[in-house]
N, C-alpha and C positions, 0 to 999 in steps of 0.2 A: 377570461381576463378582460375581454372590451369590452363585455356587457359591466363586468364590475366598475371599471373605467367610469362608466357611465351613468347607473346607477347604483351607488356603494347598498343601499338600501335593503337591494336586492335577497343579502345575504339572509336574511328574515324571512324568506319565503324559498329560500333553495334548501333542497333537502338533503338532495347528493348530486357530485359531479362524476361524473362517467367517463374515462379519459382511455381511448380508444388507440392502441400505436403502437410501433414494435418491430422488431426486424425475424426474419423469417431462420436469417444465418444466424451464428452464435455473435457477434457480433454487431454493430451499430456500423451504418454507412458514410457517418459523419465523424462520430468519435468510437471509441472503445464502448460506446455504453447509450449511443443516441443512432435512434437513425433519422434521416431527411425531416419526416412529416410533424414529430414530437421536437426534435430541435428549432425545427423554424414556424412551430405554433407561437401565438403571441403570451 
């Protein structure tokens, strides 16, 4: 998201985004459905 921020352009040259995050319980440690590290990414 802050590289796009920065250069919208970007998108012309990116091929895939790779989005890494998850909670281990059955549940999100922030919400029902989020944990920590994907809720407070930008």
């Amino acid at each position: 998201a802050a590289a796009l921020d920065h250069d919208p352009s970007i998108t012309r040259t990116v091929k895939a985004v790779v989005v890494m995050g998850g909670s281990a319980a059955r549940h999100g440690n922030v919400t029902d459905c989020a944990e920590a590290n994907i809720w407070n990414d930008p």
